[in-house]
mmCIF entry with sequence, helices, sheets and N, C-alpha, C, O atoms, coordinates in Angstrom:
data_MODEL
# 
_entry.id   MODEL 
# 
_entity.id                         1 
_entity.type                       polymer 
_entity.pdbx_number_of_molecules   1 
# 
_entity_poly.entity_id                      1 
_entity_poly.type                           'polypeptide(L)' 
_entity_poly.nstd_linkage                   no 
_entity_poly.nstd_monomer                   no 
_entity_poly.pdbx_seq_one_letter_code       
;(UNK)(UNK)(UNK)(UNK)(UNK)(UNK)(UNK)(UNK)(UNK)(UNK)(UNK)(UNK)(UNK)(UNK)(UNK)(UNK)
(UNK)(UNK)(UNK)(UNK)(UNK)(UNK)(UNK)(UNK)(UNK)(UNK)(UNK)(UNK)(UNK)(UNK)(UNK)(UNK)
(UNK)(UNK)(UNK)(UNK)(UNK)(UNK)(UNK)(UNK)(UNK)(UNK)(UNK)(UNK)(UNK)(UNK)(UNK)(UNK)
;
_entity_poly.pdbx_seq_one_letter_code_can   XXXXXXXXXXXXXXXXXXXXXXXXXXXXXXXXXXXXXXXXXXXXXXXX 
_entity_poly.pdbx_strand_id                 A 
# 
loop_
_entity_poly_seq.entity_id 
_entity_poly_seq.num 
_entity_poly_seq.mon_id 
_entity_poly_seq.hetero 
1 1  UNK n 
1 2  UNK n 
1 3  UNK n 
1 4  UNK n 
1 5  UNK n 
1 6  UNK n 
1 7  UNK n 
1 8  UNK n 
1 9  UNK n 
1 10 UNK n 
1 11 UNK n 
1 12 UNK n 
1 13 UNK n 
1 14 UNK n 
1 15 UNK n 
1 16 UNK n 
1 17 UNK n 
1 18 UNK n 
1 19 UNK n 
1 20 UNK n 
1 21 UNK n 
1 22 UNK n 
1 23 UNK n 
1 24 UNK n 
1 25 UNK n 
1 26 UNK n 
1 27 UNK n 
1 28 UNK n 
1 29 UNK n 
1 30 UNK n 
1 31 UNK n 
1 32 UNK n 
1 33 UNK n 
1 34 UNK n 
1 35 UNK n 
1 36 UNK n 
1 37 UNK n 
1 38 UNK n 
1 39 UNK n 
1 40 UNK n 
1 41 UNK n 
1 42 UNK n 
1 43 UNK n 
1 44 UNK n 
1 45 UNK n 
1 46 UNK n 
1 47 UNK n 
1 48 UNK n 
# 
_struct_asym.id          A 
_struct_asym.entity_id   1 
# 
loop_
_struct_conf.conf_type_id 
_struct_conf.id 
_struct_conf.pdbx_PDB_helix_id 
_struct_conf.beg_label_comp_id 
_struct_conf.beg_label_asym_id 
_struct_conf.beg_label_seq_id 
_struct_conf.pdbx_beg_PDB_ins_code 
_struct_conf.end_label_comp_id 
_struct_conf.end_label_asym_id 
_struct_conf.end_label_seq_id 
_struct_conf.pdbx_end_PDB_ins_code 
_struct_conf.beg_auth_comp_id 
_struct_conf.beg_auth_asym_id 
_struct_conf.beg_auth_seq_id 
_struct_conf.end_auth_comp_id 
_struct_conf.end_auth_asym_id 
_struct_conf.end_auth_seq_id 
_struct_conf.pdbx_PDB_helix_class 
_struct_conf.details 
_struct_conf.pdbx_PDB_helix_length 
HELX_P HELX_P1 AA1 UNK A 2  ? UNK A 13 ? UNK A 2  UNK A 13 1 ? 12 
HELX_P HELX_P2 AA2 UNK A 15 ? UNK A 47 ? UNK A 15 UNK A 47 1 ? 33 
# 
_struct_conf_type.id          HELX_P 
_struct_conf_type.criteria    ? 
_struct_conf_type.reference   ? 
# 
loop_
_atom_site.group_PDB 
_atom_site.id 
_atom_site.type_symbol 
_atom_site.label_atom_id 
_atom_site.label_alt_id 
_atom_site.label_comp_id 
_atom_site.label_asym_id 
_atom_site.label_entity_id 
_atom_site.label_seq_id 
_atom_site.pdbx_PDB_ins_code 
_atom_site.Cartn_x 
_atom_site.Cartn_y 
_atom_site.Cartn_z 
_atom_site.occupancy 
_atom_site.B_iso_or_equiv 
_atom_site.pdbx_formal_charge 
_atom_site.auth_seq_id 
_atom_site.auth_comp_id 
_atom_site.auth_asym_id 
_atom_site.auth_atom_id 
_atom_site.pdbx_PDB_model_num 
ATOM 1   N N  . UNK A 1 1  ? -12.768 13.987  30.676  1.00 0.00 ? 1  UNK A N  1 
ATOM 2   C CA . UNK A 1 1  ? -11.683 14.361  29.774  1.00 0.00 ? 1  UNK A CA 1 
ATOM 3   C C  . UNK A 1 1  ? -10.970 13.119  29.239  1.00 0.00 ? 1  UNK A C  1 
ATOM 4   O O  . UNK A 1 1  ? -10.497 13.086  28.103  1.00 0.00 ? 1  UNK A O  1 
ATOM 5   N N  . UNK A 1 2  ? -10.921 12.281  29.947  1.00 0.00 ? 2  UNK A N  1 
ATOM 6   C CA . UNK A 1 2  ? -10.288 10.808  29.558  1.00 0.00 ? 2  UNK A CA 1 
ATOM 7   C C  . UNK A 1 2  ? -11.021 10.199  28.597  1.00 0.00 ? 2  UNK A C  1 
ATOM 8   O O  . UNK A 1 2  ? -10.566 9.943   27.482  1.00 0.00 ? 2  UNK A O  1 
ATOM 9   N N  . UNK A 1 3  ? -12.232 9.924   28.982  1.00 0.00 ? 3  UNK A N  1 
ATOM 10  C CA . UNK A 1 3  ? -12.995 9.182   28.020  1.00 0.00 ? 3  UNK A CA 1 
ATOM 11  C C  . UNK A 1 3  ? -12.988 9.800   26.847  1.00 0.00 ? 3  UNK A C  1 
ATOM 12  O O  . UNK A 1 3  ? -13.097 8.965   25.949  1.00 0.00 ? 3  UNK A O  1 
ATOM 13  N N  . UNK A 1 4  ? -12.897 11.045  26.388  1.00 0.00 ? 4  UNK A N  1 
ATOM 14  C CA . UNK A 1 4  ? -12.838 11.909  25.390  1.00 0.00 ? 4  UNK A CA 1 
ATOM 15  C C  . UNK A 1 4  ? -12.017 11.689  24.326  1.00 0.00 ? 4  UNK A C  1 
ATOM 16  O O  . UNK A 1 4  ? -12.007 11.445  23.120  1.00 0.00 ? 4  UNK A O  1 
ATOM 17  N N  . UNK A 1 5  ? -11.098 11.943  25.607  1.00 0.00 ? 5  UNK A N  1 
ATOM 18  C CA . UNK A 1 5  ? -9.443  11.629  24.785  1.00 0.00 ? 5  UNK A CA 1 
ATOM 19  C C  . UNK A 1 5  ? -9.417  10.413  24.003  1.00 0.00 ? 5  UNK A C  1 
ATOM 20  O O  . UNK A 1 5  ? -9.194  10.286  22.799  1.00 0.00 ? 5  UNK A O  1 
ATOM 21  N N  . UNK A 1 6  ? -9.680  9.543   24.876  1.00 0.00 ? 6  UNK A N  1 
ATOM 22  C CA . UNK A 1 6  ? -9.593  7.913   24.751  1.00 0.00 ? 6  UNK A CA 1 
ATOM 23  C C  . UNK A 1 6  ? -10.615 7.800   23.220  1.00 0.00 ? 6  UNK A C  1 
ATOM 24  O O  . UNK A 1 6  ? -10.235 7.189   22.222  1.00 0.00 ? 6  UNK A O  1 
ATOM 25  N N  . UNK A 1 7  ? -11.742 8.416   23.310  1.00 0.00 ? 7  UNK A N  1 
ATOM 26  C CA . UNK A 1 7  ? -12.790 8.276   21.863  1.00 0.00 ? 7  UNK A CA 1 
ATOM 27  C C  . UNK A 1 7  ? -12.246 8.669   20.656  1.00 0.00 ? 7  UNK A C  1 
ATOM 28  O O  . UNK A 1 7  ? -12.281 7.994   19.628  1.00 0.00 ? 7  UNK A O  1 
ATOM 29  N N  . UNK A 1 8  ? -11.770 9.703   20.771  1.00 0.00 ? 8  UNK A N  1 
ATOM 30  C CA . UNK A 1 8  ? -10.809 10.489  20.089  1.00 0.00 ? 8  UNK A CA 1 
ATOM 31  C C  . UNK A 1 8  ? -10.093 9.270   19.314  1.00 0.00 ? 8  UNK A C  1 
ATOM 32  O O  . UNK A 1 8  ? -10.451 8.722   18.272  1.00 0.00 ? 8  UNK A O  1 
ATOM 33  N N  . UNK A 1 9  ? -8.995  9.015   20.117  1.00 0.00 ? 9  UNK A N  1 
ATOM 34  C CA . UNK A 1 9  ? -8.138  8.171   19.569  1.00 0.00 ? 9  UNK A CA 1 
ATOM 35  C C  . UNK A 1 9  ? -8.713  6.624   19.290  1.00 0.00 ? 9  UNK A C  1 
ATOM 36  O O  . UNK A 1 9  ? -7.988  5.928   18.579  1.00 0.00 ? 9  UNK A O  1 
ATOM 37  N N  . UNK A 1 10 ? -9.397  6.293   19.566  1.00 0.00 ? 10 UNK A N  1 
ATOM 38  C CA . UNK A 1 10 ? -10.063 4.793   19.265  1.00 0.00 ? 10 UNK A CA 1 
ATOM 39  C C  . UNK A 1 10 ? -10.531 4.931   17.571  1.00 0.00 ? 10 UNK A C  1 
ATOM 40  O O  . UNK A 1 10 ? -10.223 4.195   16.634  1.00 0.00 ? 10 UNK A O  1 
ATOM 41  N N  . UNK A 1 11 ? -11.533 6.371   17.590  1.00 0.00 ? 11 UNK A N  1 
ATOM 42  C CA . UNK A 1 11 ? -11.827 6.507   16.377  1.00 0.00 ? 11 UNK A CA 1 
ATOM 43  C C  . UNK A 1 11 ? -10.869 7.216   15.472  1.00 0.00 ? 11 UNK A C  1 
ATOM 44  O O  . UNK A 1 11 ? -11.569 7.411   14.478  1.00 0.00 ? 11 UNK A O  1 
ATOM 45  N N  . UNK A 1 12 ? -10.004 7.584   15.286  1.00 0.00 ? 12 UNK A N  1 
ATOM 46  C CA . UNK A 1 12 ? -9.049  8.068   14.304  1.00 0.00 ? 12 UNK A CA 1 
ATOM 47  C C  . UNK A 1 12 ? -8.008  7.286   14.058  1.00 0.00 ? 12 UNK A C  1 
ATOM 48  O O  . UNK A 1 12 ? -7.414  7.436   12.991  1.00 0.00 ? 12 UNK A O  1 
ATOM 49  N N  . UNK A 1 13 ? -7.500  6.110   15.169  1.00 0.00 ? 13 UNK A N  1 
ATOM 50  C CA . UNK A 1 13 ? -6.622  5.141   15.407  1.00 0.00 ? 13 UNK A CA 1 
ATOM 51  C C  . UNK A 1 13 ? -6.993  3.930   14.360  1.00 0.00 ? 13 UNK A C  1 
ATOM 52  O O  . UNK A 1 13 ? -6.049  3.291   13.894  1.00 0.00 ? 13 UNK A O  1 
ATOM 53  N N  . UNK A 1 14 ? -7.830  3.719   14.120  1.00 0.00 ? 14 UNK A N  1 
ATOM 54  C CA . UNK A 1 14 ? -8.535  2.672   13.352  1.00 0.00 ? 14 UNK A CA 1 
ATOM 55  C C  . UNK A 1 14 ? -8.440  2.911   11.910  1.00 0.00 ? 14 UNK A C  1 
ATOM 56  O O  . UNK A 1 14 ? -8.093  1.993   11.167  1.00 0.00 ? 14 UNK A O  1 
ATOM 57  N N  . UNK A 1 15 ? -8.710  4.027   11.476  1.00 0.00 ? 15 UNK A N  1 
ATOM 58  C CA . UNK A 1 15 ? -9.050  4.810   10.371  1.00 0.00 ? 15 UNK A CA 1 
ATOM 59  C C  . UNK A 1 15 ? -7.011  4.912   10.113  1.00 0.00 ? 15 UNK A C  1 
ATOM 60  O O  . UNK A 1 15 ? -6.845  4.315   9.050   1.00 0.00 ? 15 UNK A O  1 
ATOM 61  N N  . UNK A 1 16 ? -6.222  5.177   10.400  1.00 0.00 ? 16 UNK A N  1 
ATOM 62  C CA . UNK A 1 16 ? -5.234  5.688   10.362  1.00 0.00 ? 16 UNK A CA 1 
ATOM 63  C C  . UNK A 1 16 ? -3.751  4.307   10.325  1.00 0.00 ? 16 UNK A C  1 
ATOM 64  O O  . UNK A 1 16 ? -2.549  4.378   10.069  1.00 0.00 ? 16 UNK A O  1 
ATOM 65  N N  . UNK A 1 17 ? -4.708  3.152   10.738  1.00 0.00 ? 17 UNK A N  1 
ATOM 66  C CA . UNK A 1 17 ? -3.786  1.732   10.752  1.00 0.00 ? 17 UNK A CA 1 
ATOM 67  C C  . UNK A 1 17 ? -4.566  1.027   9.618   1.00 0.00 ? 17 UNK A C  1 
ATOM 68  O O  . UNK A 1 17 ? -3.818  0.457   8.824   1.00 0.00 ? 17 UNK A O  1 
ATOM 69  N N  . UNK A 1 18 ? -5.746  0.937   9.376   1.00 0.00 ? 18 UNK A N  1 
ATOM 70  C CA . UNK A 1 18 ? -6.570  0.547   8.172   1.00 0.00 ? 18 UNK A CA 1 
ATOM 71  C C  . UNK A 1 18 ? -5.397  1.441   7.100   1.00 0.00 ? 18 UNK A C  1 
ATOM 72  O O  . UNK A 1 18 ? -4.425  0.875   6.600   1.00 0.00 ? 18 UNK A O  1 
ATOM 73  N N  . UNK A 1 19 ? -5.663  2.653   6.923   1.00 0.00 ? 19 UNK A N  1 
ATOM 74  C CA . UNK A 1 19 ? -4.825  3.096   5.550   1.00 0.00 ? 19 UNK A CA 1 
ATOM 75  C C  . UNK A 1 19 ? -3.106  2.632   5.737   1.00 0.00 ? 19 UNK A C  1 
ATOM 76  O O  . UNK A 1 19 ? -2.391  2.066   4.910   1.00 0.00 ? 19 UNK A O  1 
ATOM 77  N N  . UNK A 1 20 ? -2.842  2.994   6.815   1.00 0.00 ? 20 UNK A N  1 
ATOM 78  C CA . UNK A 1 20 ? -1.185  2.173   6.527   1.00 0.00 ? 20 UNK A CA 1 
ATOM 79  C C  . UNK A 1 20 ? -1.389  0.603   6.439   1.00 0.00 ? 20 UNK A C  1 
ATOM 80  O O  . UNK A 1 20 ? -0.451  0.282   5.709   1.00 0.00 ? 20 UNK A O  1 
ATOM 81  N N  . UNK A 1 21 ? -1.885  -0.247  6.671   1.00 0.00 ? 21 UNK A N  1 
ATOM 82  C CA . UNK A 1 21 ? -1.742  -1.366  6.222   1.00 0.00 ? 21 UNK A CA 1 
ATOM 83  C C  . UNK A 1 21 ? -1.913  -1.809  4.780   1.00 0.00 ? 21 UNK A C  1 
ATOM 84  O O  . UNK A 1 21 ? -1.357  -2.662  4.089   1.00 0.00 ? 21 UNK A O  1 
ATOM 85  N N  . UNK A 1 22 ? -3.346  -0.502  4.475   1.00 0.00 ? 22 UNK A N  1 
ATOM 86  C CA . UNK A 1 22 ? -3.467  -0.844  3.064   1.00 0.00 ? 22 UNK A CA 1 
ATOM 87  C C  . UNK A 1 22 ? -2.261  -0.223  1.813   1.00 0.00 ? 22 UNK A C  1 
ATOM 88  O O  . UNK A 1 22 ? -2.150  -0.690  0.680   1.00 0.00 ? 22 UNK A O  1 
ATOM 89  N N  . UNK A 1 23 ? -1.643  0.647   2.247   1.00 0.00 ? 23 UNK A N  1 
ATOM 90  C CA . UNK A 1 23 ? -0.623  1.358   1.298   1.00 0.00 ? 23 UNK A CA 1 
ATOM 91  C C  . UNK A 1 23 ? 0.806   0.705   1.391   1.00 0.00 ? 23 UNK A C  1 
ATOM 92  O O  . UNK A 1 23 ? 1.795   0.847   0.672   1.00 0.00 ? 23 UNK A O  1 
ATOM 93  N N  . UNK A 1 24 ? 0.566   -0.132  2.621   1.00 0.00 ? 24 UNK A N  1 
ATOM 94  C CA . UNK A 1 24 ? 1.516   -1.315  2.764   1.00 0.00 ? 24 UNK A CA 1 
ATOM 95  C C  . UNK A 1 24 ? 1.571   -2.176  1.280   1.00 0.00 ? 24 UNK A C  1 
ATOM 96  O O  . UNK A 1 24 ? 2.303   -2.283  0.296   1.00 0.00 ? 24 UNK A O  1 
ATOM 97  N N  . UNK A 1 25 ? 0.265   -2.721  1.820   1.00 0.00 ? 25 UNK A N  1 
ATOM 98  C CA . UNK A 1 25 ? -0.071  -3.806  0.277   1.00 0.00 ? 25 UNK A CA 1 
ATOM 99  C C  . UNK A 1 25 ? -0.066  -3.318  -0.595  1.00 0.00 ? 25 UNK A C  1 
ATOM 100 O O  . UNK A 1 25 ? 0.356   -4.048  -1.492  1.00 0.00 ? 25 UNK A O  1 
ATOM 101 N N  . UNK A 1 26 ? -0.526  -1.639  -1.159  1.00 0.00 ? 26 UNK A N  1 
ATOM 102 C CA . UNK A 1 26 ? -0.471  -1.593  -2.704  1.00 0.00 ? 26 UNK A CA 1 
ATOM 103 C C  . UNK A 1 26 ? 1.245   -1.006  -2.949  1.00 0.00 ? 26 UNK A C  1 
ATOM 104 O O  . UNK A 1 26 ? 1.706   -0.988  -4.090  1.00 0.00 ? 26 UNK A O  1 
ATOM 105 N N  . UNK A 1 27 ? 1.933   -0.629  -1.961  1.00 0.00 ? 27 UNK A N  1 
ATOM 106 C CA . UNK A 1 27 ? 3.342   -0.820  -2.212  1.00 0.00 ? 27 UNK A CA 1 
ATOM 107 C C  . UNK A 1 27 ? 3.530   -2.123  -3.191  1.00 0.00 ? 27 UNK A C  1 
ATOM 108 O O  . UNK A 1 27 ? 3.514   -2.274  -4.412  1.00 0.00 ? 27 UNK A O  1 
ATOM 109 N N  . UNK A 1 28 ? 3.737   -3.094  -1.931  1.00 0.00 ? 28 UNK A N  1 
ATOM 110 C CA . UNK A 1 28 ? 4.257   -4.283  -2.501  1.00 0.00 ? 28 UNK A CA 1 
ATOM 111 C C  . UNK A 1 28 ? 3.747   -4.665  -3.473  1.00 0.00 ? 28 UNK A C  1 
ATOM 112 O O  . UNK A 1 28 ? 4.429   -5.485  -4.088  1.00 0.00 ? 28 UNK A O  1 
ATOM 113 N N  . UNK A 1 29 ? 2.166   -4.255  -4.191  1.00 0.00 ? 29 UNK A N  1 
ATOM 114 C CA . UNK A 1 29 ? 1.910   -4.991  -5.090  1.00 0.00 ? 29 UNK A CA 1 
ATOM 115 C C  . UNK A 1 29 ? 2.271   -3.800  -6.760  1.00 0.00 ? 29 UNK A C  1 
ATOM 116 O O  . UNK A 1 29 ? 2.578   -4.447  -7.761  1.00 0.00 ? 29 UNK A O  1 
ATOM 117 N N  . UNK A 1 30 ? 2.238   -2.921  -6.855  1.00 0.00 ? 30 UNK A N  1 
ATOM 118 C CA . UNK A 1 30 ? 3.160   -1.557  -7.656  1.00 0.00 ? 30 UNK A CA 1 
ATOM 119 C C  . UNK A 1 30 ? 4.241   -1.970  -7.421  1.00 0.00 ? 30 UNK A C  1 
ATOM 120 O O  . UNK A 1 30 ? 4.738   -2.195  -8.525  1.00 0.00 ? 30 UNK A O  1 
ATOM 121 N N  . UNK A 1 31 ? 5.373   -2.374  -6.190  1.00 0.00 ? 31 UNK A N  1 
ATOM 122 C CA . UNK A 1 31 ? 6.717   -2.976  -6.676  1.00 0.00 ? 31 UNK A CA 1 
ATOM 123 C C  . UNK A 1 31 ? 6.879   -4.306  -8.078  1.00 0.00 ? 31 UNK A C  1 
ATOM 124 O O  . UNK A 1 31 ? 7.551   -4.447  -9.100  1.00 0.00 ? 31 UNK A O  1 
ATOM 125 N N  . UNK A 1 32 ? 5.839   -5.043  -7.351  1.00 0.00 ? 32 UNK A N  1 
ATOM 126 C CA . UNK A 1 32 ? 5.423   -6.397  -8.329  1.00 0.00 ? 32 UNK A CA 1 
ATOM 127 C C  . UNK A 1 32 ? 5.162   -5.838  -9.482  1.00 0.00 ? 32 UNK A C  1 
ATOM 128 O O  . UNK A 1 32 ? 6.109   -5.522  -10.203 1.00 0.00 ? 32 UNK A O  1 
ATOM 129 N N  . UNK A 1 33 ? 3.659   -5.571  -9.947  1.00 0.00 ? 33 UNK A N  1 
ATOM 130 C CA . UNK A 1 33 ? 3.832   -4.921  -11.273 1.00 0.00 ? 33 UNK A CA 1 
ATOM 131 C C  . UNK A 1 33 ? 4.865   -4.011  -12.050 1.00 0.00 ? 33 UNK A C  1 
ATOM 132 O O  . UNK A 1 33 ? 4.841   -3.972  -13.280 1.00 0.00 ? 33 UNK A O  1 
ATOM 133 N N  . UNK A 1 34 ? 5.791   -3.264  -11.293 1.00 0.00 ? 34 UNK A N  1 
ATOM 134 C CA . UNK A 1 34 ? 6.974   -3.024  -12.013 1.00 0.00 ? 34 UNK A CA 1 
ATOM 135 C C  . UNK A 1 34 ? 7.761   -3.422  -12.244 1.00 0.00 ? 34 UNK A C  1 
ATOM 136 O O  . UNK A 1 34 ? 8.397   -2.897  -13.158 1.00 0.00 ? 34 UNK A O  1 
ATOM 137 N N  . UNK A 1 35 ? 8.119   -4.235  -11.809 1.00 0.00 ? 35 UNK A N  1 
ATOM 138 C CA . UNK A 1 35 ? 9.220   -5.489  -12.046 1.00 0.00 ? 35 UNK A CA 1 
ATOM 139 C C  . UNK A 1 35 ? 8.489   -6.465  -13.522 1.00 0.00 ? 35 UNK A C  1 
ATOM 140 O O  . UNK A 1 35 ? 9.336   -6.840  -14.334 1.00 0.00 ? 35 UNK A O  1 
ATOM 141 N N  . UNK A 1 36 ? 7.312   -6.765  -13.766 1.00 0.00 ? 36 UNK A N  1 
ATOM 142 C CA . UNK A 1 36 ? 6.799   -7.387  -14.612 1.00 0.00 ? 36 UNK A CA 1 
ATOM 143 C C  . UNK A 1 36 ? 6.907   -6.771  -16.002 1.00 0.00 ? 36 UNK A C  1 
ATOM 144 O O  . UNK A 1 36 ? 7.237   -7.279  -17.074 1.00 0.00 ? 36 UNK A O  1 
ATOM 145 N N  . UNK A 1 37 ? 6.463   -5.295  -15.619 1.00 0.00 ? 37 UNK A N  1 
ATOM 146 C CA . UNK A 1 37 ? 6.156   -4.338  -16.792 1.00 0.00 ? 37 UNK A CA 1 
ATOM 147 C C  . UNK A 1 37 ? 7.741   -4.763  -17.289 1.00 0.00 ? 37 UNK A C  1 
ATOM 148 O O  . UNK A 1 37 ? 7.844   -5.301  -18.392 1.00 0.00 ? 37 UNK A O  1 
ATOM 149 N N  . UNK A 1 38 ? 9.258   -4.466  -16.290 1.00 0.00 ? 38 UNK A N  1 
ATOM 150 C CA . UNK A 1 38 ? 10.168  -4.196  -17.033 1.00 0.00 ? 38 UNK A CA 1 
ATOM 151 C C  . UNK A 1 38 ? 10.660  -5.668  -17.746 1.00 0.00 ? 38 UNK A C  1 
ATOM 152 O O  . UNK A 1 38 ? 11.403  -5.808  -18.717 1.00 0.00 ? 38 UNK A O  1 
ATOM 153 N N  . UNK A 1 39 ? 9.951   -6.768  -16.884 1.00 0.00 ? 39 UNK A N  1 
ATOM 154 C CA . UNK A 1 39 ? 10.503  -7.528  -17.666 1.00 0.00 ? 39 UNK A CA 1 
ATOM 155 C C  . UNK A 1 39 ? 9.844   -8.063  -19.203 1.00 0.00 ? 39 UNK A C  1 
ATOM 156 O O  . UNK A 1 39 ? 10.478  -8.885  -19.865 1.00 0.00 ? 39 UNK A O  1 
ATOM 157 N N  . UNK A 1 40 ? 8.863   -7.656  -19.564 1.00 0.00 ? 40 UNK A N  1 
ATOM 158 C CA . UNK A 1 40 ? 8.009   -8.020  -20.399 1.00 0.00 ? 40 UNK A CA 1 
ATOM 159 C C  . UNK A 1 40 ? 8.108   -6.918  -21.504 1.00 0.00 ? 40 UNK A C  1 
ATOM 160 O O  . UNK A 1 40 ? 7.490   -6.838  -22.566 1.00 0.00 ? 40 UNK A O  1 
ATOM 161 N N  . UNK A 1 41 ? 9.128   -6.026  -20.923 1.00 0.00 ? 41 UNK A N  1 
ATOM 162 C CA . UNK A 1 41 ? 9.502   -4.792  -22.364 1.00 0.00 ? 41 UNK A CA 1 
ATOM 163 C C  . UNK A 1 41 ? 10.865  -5.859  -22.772 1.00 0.00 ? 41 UNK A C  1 
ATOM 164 O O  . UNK A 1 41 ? 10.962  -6.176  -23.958 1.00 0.00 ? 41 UNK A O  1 
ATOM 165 N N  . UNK A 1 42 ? 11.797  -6.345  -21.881 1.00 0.00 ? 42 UNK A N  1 
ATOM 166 C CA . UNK A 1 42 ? 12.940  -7.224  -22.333 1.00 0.00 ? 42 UNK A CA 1 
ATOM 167 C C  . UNK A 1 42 ? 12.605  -8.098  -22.856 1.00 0.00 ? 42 UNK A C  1 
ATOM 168 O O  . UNK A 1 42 ? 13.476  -8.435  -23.658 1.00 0.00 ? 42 UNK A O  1 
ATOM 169 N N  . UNK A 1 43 ? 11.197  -9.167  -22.898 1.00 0.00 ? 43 UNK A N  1 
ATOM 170 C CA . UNK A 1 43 ? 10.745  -9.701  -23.513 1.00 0.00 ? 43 UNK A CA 1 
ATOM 171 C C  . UNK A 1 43 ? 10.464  -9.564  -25.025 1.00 0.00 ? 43 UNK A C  1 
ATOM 172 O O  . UNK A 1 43 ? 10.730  -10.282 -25.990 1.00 0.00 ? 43 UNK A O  1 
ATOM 173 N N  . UNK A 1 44 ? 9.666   -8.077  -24.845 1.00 0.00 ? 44 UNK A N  1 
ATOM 174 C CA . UNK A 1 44 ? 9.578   -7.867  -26.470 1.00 0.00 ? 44 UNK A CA 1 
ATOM 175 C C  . UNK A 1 44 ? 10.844  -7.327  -27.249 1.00 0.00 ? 44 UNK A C  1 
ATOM 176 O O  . UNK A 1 44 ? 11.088  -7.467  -28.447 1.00 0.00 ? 44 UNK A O  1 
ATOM 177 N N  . UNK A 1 45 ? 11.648  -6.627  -26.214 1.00 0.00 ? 45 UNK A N  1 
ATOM 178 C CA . UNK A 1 45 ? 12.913  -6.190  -26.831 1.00 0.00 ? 45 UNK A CA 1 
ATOM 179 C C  . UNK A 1 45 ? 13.505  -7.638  -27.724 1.00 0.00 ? 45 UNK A C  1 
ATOM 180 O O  . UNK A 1 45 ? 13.565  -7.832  -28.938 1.00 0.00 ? 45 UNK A O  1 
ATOM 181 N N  . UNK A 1 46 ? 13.825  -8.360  -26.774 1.00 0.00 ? 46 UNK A N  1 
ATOM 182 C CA . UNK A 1 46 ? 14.276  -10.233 -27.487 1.00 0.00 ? 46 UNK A CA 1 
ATOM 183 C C  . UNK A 1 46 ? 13.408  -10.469 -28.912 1.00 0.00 ? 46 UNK A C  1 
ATOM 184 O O  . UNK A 1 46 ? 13.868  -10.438 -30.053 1.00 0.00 ? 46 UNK A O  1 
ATOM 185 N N  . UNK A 1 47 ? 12.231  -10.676 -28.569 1.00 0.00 ? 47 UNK A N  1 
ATOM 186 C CA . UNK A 1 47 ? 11.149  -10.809 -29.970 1.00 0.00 ? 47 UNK A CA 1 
ATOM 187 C C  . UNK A 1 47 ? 11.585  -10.283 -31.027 1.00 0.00 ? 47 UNK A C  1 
ATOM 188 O O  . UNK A 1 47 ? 11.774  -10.901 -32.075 1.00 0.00 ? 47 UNK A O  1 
ATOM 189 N N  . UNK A 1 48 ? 11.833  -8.804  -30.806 1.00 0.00 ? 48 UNK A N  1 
ATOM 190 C CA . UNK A 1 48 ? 12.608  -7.658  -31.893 1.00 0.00 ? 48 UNK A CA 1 
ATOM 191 C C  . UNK A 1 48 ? 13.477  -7.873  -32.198 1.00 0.00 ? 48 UNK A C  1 
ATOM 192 O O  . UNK A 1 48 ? 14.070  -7.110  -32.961 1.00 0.00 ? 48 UNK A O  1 
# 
């Protein structure tokens, strides 16, 4: 029953810190690109 358990969680544990780390990074990197987008509309706003 242990070892079971233990498989269980080894394999879903992996799978489940892989995607939060990665939605970590595309956070931060969708914060970045929005900050760019808005500044590059103030950009063209100025141009105008």
């Amino acid at each position: 029953m242990q070892h079971e358990l233990l498989e269980i969680v080894s394999n879903l544990g992996f799978p489940i810190a892989l995607s939060i780390y990665l939605l970590v990074r595309l956070e931060n990197r969708m914060e970045t690109l929005a900050e760019r987008i808005k500044d590059l509309g103030e950009a063209i706003k100025s141009v105008l």
